[in-house]
C-alpha positions in Angstrom: 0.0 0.0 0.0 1.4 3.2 -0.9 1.9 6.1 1.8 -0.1 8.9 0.5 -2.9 5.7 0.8 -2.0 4.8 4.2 -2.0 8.3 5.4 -5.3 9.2 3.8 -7.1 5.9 5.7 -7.0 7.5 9.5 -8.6 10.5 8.0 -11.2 8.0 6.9 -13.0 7.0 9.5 -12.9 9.2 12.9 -14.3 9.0 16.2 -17.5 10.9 17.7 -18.9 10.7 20.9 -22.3 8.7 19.4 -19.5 5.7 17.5 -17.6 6.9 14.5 -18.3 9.1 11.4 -17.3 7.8 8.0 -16.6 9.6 4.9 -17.8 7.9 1.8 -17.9 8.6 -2.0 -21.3 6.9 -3.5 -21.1 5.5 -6.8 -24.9 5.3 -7.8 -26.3 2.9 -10.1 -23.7 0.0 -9.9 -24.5 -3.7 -10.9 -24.6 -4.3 -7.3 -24.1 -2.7 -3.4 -20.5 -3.4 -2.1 -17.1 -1.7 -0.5 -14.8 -0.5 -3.6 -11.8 0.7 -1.5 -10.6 4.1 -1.4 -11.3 7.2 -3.6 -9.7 10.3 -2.3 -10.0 10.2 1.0 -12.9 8.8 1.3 -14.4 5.1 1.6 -15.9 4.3 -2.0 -19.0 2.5 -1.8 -20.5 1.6 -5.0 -24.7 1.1 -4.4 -27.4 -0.3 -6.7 -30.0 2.3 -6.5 -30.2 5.2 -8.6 -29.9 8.6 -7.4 -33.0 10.2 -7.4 -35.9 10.2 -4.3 -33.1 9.1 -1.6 -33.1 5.5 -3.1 -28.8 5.7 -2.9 -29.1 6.9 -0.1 -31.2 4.3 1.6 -29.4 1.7 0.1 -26.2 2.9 1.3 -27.4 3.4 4.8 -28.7 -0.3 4.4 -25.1 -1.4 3.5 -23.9 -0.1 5.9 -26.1 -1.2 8.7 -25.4 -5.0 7.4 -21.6 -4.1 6.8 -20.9 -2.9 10.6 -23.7 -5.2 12.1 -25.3 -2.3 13.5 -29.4 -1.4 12.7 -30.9 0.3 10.1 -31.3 3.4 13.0 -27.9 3.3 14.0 -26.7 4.8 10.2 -27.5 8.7 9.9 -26.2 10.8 7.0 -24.6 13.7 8.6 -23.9 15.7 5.5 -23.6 15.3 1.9 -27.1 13.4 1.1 -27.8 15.8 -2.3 -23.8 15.0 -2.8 -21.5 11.9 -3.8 -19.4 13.1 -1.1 -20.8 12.3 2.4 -20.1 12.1 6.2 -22.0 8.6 7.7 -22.6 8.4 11.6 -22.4 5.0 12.8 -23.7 5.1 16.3 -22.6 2.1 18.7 -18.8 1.1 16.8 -15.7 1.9 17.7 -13.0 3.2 14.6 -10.7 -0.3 15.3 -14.5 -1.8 14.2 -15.2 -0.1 11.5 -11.9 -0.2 10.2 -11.5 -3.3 10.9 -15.1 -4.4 8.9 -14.0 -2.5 6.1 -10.2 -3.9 6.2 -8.8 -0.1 6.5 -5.4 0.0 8.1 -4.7 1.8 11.5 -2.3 4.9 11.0 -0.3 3.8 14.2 0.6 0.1 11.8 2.1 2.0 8.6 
């Protein structure tokens, strides 16, 4: 994994007093819902829903919710939801969890 990578994956996914806020980069309109990596620094998430009436946007909270084994209430879009760009709360998770469910490695193991 390259550094600039490395570097960009603690910025990622960071703590808030409710669990963790993620930042994510939707792809809309994929062939199906699943983790694509990095983009930027953000988590790339590709979903299978369009992007018109909140469907991406359901179906990535969805994800999500099955991804970190959290429920469907536990996800809340904290900005970005007219955006591809967006900040995720996922209430009850620690970062090592998250990061850990989405294989992201730890800035202290670089």
């Amino acid at each position: 994994m390259w550094e600039s990578q490395r570097a960009t994956e603690g910025q990622i996914v960071r703590a808030m007093p409710e669990g963790v806020a993620i930042s994510v980069h939707v792809q809309p309109r994929a062939s199906r819902t699943e983790s694509a990596g990095i983009h930027g620094q953000a988590l790339k998430i590709r979903v299978a829903a369009p992007p018109a009436d909140g469907a991406a946007n359901d179906e990535l909270c969805r994800f999500l919710a099955r991804h970190c084994e959290v429920p469907l209430s536990a996800i809340q879009i904290l900005s970005g939801a007219g955006s591809r760009q967006k900040r995720v709360l996922v209430k009850g998770r620690s970062v090592e969890q998250v990061r850990a469910r989405f294989q992201l490695e730890a800035e202290g193991d670089r």
